[in-house]
Each structure stands twice: as C-alpha cells, then as structure tokens.
C-alpha positions as CSV (number, residue, x, y, z in Angstrom):
1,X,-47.1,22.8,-0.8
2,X,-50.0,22.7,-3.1
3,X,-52.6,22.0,-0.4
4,X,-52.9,24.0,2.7
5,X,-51.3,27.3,3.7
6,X,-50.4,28.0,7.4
7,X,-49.5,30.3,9.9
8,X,-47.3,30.7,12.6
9,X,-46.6,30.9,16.2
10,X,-43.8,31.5,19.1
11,X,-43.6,30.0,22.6
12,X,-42.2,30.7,25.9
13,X,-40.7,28.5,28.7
14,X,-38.0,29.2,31.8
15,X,-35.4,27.0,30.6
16,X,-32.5,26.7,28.5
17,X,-31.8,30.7,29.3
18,X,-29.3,32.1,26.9
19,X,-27.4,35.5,28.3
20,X,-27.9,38.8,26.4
21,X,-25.2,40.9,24.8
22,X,-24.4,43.7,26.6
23,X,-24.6,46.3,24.2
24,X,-28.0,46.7,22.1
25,X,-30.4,49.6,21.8
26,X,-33.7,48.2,20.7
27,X,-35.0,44.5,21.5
28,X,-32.3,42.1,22.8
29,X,-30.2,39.9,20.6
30,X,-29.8,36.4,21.0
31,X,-32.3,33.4,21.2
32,X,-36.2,33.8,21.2
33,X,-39.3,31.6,21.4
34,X,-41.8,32.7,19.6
35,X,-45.8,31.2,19.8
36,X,-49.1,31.5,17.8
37,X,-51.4,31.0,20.2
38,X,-53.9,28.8,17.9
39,X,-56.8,29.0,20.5
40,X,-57.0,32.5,21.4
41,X,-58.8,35.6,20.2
42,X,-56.4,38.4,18.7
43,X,-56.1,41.5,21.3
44,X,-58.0,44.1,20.8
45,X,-55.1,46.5,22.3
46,X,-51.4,46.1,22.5
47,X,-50.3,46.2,25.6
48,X,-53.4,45.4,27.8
49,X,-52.9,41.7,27.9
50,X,-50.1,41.6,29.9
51,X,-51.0,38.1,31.2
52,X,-47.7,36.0,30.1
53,X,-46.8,32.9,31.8
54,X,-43.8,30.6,30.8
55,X,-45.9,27.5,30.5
56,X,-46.7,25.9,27.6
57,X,-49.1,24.3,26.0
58,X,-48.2,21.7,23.6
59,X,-51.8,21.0,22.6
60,X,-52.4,25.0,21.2
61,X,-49.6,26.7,21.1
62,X,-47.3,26.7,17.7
63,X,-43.9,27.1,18.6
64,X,-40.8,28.1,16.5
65,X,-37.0,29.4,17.3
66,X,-36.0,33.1,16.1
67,X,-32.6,34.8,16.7
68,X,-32.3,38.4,16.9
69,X,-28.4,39.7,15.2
70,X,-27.3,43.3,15.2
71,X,-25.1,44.6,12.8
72,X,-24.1,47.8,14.6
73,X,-25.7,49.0,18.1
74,X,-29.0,49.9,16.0
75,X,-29.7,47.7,13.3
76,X,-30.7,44.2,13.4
77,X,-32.4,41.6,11.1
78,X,-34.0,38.4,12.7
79,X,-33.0,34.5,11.5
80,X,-35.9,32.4,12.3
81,X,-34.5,28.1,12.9
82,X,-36.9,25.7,12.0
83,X,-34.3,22.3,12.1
84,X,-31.8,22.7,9.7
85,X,-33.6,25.8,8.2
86,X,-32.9,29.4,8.0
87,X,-34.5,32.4,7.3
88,X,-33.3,35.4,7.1
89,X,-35.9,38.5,7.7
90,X,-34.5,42.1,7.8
91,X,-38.4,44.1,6.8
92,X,-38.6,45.4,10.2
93,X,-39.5,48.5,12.0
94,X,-38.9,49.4,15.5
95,X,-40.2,52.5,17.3
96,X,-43.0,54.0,19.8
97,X,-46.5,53.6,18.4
98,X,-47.9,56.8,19.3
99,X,-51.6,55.3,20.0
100,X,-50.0,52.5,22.9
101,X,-46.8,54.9,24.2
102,X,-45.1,51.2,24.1
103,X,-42.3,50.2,22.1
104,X,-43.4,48.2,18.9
105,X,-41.9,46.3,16.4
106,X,-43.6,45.2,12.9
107,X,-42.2,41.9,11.1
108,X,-43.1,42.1,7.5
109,X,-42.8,38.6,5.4
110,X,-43.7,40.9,1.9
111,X,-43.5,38.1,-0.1
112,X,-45.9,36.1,1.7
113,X,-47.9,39.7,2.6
114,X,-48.3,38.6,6.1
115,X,-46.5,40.2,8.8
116,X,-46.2,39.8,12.8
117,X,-47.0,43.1,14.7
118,X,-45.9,43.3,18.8
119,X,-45.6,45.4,21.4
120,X,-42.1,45.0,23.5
121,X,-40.9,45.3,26.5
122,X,-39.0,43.9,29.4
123,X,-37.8,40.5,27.1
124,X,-41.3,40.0,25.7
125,X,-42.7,40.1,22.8
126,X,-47.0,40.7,22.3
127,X,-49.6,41.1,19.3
128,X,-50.4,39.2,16.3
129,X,-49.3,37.3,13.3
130,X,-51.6,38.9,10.4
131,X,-52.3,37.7,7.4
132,X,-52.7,40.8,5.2
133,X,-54.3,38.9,2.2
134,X,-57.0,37.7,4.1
135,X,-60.1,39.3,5.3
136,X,-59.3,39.6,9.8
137,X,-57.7,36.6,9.9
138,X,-54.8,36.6,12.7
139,X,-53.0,34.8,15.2
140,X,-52.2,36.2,18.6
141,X,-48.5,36.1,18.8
142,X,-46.1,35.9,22.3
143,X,-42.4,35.0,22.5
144,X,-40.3,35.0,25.0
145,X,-36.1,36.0,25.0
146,X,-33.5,33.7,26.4
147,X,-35.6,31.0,25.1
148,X,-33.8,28.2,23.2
149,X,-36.3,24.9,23.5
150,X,-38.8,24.9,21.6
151,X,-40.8,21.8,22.9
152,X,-40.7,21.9,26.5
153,X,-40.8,18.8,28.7
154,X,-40.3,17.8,32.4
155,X,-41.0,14.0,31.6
156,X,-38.4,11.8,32.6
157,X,-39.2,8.6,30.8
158,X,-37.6,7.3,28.1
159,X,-38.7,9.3,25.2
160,X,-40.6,6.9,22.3
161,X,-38.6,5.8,19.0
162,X,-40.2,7.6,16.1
163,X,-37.3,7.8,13.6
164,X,-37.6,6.2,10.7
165,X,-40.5,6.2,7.6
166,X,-43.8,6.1,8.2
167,X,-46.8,5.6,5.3
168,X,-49.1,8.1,6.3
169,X,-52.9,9.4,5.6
170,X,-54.1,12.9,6.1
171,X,-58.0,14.0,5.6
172,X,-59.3,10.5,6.6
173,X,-62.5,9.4,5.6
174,X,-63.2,12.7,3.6
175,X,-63.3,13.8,-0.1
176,X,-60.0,15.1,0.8
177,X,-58.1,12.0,1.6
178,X,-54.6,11.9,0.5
179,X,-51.0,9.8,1.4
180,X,-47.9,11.5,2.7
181,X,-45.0,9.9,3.7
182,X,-43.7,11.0,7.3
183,X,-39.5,10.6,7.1
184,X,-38.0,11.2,11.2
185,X,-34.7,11.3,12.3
186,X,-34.4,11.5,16.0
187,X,-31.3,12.3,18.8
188,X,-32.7,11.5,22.5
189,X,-36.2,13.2,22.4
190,X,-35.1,15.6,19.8
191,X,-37.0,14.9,16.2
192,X,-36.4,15.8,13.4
193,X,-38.4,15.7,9.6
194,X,-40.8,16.4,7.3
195,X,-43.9,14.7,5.4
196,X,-43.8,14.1,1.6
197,X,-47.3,13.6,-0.6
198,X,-47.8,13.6,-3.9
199,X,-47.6,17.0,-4.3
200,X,-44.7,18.3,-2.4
201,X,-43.6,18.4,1.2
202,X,-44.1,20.2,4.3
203,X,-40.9,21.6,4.3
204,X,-38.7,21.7,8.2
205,X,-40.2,20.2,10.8
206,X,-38.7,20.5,14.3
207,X,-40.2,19.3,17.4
208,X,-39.5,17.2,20.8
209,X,-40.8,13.3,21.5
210,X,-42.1,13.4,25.2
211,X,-43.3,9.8,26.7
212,X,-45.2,8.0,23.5
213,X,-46.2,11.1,22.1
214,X,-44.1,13.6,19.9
215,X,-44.7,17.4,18.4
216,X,-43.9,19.0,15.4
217,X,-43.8,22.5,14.2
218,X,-42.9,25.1,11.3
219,X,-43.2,29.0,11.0
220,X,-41.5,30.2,7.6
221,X,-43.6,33.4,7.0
222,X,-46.3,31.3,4.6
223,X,-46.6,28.2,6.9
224,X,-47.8,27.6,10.2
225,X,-47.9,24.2,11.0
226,X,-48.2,21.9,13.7
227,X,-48.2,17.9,13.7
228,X,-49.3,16.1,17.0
229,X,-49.4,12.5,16.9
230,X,-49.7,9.5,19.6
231,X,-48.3,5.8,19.5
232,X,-50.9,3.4,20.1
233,X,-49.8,0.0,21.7
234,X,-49.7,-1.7,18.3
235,X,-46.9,0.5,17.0
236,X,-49.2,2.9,15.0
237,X,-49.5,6.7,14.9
238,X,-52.8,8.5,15.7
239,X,-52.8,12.2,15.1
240,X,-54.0,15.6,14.6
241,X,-52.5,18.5,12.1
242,X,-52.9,21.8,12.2
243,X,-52.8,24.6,10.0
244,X,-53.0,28.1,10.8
245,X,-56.1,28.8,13.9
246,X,-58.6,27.6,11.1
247,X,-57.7,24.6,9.6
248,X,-57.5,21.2,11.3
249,X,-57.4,17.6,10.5
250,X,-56.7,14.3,11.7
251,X,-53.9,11.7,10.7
252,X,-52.9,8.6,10.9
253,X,-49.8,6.2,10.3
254,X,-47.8,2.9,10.3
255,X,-44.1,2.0,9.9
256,X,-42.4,1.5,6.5
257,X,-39.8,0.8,4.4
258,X,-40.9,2.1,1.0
259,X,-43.3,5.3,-0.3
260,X,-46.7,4.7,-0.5
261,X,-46.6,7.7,-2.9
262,X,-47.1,8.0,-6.5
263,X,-44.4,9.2,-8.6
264,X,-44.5,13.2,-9.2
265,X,-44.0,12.7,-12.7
266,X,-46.9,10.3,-13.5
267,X,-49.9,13.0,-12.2
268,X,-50.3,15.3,-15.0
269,X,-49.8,14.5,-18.2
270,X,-50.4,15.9,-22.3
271,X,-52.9,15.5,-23.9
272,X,-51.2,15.2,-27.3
273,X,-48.1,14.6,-29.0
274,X,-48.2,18.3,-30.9
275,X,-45.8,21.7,-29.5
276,X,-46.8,23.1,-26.7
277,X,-48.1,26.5,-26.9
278,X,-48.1,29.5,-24.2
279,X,-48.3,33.5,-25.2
280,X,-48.2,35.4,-21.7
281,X,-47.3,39.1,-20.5
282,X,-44.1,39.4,-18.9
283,X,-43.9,42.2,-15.7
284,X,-43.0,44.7,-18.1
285,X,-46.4,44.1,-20.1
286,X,-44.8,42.7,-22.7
287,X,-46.2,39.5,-24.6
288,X,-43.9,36.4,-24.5
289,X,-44.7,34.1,-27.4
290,X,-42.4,30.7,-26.6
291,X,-42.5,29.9,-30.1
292,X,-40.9,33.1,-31.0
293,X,-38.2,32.0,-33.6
294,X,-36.1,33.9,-31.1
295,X,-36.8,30.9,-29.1
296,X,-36.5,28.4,-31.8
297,X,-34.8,25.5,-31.5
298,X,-34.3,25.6,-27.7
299,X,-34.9,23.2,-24.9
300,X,-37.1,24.8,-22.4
301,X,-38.1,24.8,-18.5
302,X,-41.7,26.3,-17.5
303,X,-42.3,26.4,-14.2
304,X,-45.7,27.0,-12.8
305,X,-45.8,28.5,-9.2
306,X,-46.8,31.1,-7.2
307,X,-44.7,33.7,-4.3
308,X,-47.3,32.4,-1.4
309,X,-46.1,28.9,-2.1
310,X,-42.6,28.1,0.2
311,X,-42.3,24.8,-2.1
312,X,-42.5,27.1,-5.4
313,X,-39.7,29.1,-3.3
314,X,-37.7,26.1,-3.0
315,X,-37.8,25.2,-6.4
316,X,-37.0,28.6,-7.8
317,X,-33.7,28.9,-5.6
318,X,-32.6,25.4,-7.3
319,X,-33.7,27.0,-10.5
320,X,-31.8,30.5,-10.1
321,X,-29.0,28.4,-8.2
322,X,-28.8,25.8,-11.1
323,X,-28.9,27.9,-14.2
324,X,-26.0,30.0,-12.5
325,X,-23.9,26.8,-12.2
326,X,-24.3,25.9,-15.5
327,X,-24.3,29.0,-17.4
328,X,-23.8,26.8,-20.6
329,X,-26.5,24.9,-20.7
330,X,-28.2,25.6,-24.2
331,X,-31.7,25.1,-22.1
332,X,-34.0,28.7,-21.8
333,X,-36.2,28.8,-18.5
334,X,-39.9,30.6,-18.0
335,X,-41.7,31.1,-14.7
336,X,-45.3,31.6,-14.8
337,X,-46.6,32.8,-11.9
338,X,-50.7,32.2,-10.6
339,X,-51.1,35.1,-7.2
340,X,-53.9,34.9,-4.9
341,X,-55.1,38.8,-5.8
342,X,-57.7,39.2,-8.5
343,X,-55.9,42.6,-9.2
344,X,-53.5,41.8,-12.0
345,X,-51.4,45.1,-10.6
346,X,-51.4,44.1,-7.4
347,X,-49.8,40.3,-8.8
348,X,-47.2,41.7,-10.9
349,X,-46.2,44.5,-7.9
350,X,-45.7,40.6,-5.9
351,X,-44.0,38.9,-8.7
352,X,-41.6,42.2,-9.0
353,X,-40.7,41.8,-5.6
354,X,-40.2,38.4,-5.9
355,X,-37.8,38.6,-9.3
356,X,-35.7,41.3,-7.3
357,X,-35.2,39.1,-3.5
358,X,-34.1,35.3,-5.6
359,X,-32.0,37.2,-8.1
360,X,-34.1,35.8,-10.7
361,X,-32.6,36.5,-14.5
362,X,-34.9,34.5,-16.5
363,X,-38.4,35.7,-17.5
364,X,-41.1,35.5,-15.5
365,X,-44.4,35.6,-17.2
366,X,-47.8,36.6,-15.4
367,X,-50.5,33.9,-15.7
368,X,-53.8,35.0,-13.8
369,X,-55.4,34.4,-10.4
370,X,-54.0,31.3,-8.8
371,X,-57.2,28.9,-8.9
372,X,-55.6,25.7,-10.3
373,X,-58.9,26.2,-13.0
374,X,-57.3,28.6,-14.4
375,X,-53.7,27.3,-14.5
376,X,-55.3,24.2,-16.0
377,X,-57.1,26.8,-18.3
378,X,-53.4,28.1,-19.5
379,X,-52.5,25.0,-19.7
380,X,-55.2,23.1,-22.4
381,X,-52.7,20.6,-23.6
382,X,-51.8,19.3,-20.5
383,X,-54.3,16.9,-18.4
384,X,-55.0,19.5,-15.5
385,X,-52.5,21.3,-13.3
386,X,-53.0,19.8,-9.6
387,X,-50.2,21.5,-8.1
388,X,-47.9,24.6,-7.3
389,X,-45.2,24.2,-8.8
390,X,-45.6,22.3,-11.6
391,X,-42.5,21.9,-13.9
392,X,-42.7,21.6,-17.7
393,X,-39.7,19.9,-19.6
394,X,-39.7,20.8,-23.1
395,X,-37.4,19.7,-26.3
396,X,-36.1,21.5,-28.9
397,X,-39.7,21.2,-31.0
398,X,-41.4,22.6,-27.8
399,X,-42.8,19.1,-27.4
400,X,-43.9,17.7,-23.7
401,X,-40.7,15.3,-22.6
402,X,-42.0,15.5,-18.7
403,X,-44.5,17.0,-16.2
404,X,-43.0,17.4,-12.8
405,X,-45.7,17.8,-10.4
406,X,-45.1,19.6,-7.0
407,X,-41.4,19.8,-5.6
408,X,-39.8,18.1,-2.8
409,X,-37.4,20.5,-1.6
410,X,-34.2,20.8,0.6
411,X,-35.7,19.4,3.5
412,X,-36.6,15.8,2.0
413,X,-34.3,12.9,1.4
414,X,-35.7,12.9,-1.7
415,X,-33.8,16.1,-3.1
416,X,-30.4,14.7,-4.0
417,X,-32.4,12.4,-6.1
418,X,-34.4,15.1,-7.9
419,X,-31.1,17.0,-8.3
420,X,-29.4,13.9,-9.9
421,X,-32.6,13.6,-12.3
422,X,-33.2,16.9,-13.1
423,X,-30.0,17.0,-14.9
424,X,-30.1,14.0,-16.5
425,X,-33.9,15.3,-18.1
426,X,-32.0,18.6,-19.2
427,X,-29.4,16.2,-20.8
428,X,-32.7,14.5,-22.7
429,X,-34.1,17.7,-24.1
430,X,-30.3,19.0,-24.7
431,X,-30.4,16.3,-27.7
C-alpha cells in the first residue's frame, strides 16, 4: 500500500475457548487473540499491569487471530489468520528476562524491523508492539489463549447486509482525499474483504457485522489497521479508519456495481518515446547497467518497491512465483528497492534479508531512501512515481510498453485479472 503504514493489535474475550494440548513446555499452543490497544500508553514495566479483563472494546482495541504450533515439545513458530491469510513467523525468543523474573517472549517481524515484546504467564500474553524504525513509537499489546473470535458480540439482532461493492472515499474534505473501492463478502455476521484505490489494496480484512454497524481489522507485521463504519438509514456507510495509535481518518461510502477507480496503468506514464535508462548498485556493490549488451535484446520487468511495503511483498511472491513457472520465458526481471533508512548499509543489510526469505533469483538493485522524490528522481523518463510498487514493462529496445502502478494483491478480486494480463503484457514485449 503506497499510502499509510499500520500497526497491530490482539484482543481478548471469554468465548469460543479452544482446549490446550497437553504436552508443551513454553507458551500454550493452539488459538490466541491478540490486541493493540490503540488508546493506551505503552507500560513502563512488564509485568506491573496486570489489569486484564476479557471485555472488549470494539471502538480501540485492534484485534487479530494468531496460532501457536510446536514442532517438538520445545520449539514452536506462530501463524497469524487475518481471513484467508497466513503468516508464518518463526523469529522468536522465549526465556526469563532477568530484569522482570517473568517469562518473556520477543516476536520479531525483521523484514518490517518491528517486533512485539511480552511478558507471559498463566494464558496471557503483555507488552508492546514496537516499531523499531521509528523514534518511541509503540503499541501496548494483550492477547488472550483459547481465544478464537475475533470480533466479539452479544447482540442478537439480525446482523446488517454489507456484502457486496461499495465506492468509497477516504481523507474527506482534505488535500489528501482519495477513492477506494470497499469489496465484502459476508456469512451471518461474519465479513469478509478488503478496500482497493488507486494505488493498491489493504490487503485481508477480517471482522464481525454487529446490529447496523460492522468492524474490520488486519495485523501482518507492517500493517495495523482497523475500519469502523456505520449504516445510516439511507443505505450509506459512515466511518472511521485507523492506522496504527497515530493515524486516523474518516470515511465514507455508497453501494455499487462498478469501480469508481482509475485504471493502475493510466497514473504514471513516460515522458518520451526514447530507451529507458537505469545504472544502479546491486547488494554486492556492483553497478548494474540495463543496457549492458549482456542485456541486449531482452524484454524486461523493473519493479520499484520497498521490504516495509506488504503490497510490494505480494507482488514479489507473484514475481519469484511466476518466473519459476515459466522458466522459459526469454523476459529478464530487476527489483529496485527504495528503504526508509538513510544509511545505505543499513538498506542493503534489509534488502539481503529480504532476497534470502522470498527465494529471490533475480537482481535486485539498491535505489536510495524511499521518498517517492527520489524514486521519481531515478526515474526522469517517467512522469513521477506515485506508488510502491511500481512495475515497468519494457521491450526488447528497452522502450516503455506499460507502467503498472501499485499492485492489487491475493486478497482482491481483482488478482486473477492482473494474472491473466500480466501474461498477456510479457507476451507483447516477448515480440
């Protein structure tokens, strides 16, 4: 998502219990609900706010699904669920922190360089969600095992319809406004769904309709949001959004049957006809020259992006995914990635780490700090770059054939579609 990053939360209720295994030696395995607590303070010391109660609060609290799985009586990895999602997380330590004489456990997202840090004990989980790469920001953290809901309600009313599309509007009245494109499916009061703009998507949302209001949330190590929203009498959708503890907006909506979205590949374009031209250091320090003559000749894929972005993520698993399917493909593929550090070591330690974890083969080229003004600045002979990722279709003469802006992942109903014409662009620049 090019616009806002987020941050994460876990939640606690009394119901749905799930039964531990018997045999574990650390934290239990099974079914957690996890909560950032988006109106609270961080604690100052683990293990002195021992005030959990299993209420929630659907107005504050950012809830998400984990699962705890152990692979012998000692090591485990966590899965977290966000609807059809999974992510697997196994950068974990477990052990007594000397300074607390409690049991702890550290969550590390090293990708994303944010990680969750809690004390445990007695099927609950306390601390924070920290976001390493920026200065004291952090989210107090509870979950809760046994926990499988992650909305909870004790309404008994027949739950509103909210399925379906809905043209949306996010920033209203601000600078900022911009369209998304809310698509819901929905089984009783459970919802399901994601928003598209211009620029990507919001990846798995996962949430619970209660009366004529629904919820909607997502934790994936990167993202923390949260989507309220309210049907008014004339079939419309108030809202609010929230990102993170910092970062809140409000929404609104009406019901559709068509995008109210410009098409991704109409937002950047060149600005001439000649070759593109791009001479960047690969991780090894070694300067990639695309017009190489080793290069000569061949269609290419550039992709723009950055490891903080989970869209950028998406894209380079169908990337990785779709070059390995078609090993044939006469078609050569560049990432160029744009990190939020200022320290070009520091970027290209990330981008390492990043190459390694998606099996990456192709290069991947370092491009700067990831200010879309110096992207744009890389980029001279396109319009601007507006978006992470941005995708670069190239023929044989290193000419522009396309500008893909953003990426509208696995969790849209618009992927098949991009699958479908993705190839059929490779077949283009194949000529």
């Amino acid at each position: 998502m090019s616009k806002y990053l987020g941050f994460y939360i876990l939640v606690i209720s009394i119901m749905s219990c799930v039964s531990p295994a018997s045999t574990f030696t650390k934290i239990p395995p099974g079914i957690w609900r996890g909560t950032l607590l988006l109106d609270r303070v961080p604690v100052q010391t683990y293990g002195d706010d021992r005030d959990i109660v299993k209420k929630f609060d659907t107005e504050s609290e950012l809830p998400f699904n984990f699962e705890v799985i152990y692979e012998d009586e000692i090591n485990f990895y966590i899965v977290i669920h966000n609807g059809k999602e999974r992510i697997e997380v196994r950068d974990i330590q477990y052990g007594t922190d000397r300074s607390t004489a409690k049991d702890t456990i550290i969550i590390d997202f090293p990708i994303y360089d944010t990680q969750i840090r809690a004390i445990y004990e007695d099927g609950v989980m306390e601390g924070d969600w920290i976001v390493n790469y920026r200065d004291g920001y952090s989210i107090p953290f509870k979950a809760i095992h046994g926990v499988s809901d992650r909305f909870t309600s004790i309404s008994k009313n027949k739950p509103a319809m909210v399925a379906g599309k809905w043209a949306s509007t996010f920033e209203i009245g601000t600078a900022d406004e911009y369209p998304a494109l809310g698509v819901f499916t929905q089984q009783s009061d459970t919802l399901w769904g994601t928003f598209l703009t211009e620029t990507g998507d919001y990846r798995y949302l996962e949430g619970k309709v209660i009366d004529q209001k629904f919820y909607l949330s997502t934790f994936d190590g990167a993202h923390a949001f949260m989507f309220l929203g309210k049907i008014l009498a004339d079939g419309t959708i108030t809202g609010t959004f929230r990102s993170g503890s910092q970062y809140t907006t409000s929404w609104e909506a009406r019901r559709t049957d068509k995008s109210n979205l410009k098409s991704m590949d109409e937002l950047t374009k060149p600005n001439s006809s000649s070759a593109l031209t791009l001479q960047l250091p690969d991780l090894e320090g070694n300067l990639v020259d695309i017009n190489d003559i080793k290069y000569a000749g061949k269609p290419k894929i550039i992709q723009i992006m950055g490891t903080w972005c989970p869209n950028c993520m998406d894209e380079s698993l169908f990337l990785a995914e779709y070059m390995k399917a078609n090993p044939d493909r006469d078609v050569l593929v560049f990432t160029v990635g744009f990190e939020r550090y200022e320290d070009k070591e520091k970027s290209i330690s990330v981008l390492n780490k990043f190459k390694n974890r998606m099996n990456i083969t192709h290069p991947i080229l370092y491009g700067g700090y990831y200010d879309k003004n110096v992207a744009s600045s890389v980029f001279p002979q396109l319009s601007e770059i507006i978006s992470y990722p941005t995708t670069i279709f190239l023929d044989r003469n290193n000419k522009v054939y396309k500008v893909h802006t953003g990426f509208n992942g696995p969790a849209t109903t618009e992927y098949e579609a991009f699958k479908k014409t993705f190839n059929e662009i490779v077949n283009q620049i194949s000529k």
